[in-house]
KEBAFI-623005 format. One record per residue (C-alpha): x, y, z; chain. Coordinates in steps of 0.02 Angstrom, whole numbers, always signed. Layout:
N
PT      u      v      w mol
PT      X      Y      Z   A
...
***
This chain:
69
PT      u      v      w mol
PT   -818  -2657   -397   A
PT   -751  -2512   -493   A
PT   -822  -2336   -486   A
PT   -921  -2283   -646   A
PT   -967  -2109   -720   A
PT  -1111  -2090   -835   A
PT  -1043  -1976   -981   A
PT  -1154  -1908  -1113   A
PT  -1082  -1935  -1287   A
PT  -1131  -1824  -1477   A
PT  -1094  -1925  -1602   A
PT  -1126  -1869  -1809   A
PT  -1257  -1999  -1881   A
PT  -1118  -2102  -1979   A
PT  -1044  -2130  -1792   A
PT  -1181  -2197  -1734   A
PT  -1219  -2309  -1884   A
PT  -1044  -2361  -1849   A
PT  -1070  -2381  -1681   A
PT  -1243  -2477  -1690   A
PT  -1160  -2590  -1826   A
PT  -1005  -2652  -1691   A
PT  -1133  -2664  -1587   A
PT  -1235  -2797  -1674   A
PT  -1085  -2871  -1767   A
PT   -992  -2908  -1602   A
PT  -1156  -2965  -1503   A
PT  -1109  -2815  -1393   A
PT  -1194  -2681  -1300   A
PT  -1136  -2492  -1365   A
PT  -1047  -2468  -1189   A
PT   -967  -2636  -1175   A
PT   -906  -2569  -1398   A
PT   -844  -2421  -1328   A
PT   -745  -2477  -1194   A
PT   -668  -2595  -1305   A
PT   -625  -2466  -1427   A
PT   -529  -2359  -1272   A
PT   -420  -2514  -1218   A
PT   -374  -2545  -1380   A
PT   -317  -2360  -1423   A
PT   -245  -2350  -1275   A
PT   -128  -2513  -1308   A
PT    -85  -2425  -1483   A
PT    -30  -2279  -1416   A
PT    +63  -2372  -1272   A
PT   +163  -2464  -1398   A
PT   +195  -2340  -1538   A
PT   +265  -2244  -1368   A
PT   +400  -2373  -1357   A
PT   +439  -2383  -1532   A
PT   +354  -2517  -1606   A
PT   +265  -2497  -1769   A
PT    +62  -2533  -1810   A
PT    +20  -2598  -1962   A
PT    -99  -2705  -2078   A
PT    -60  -2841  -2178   A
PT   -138  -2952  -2309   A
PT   -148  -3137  -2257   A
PT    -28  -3174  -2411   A
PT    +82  -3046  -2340   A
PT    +70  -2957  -2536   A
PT    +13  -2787  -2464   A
PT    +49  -2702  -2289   A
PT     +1  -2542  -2235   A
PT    +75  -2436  -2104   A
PT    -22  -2337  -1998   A
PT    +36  -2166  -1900   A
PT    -55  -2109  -1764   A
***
């Protein structure tokens, strides 16, 4: 079992409507959100790193957006 560190965390009031939204939405608990959250910013970064692009699209492919982070 992996080591874990209880952090302490101050988040504005539209954070943690955001956060207590996932939360529900997802059938998650806010840890379980966050940690989610990490691993996927994480594989963002890792991959604009190499070059590749991130980006939304429509489902009819009609509008795209590129996003730089």
């Amino acid at each position: 079992m992996s080591k874990k560190t209880l952090i302490t965390l101050n988040l504005s009031d539209a954070e943690l409507e955001l956060l207590n939204s996932l939360s529900e939405k997802k059938d998650m608990n806010k840890s379980a959100v966050l940690r989610q959250a990490l691993r996927m910013m994480g594989l963002i970064e890792q991959r604009i790193e190499q070059g590749e692009k991130f980006y939304f699209e429509t489902v009819d492919e009609k509008k795209s957006e590129l996003i730089l982070v």
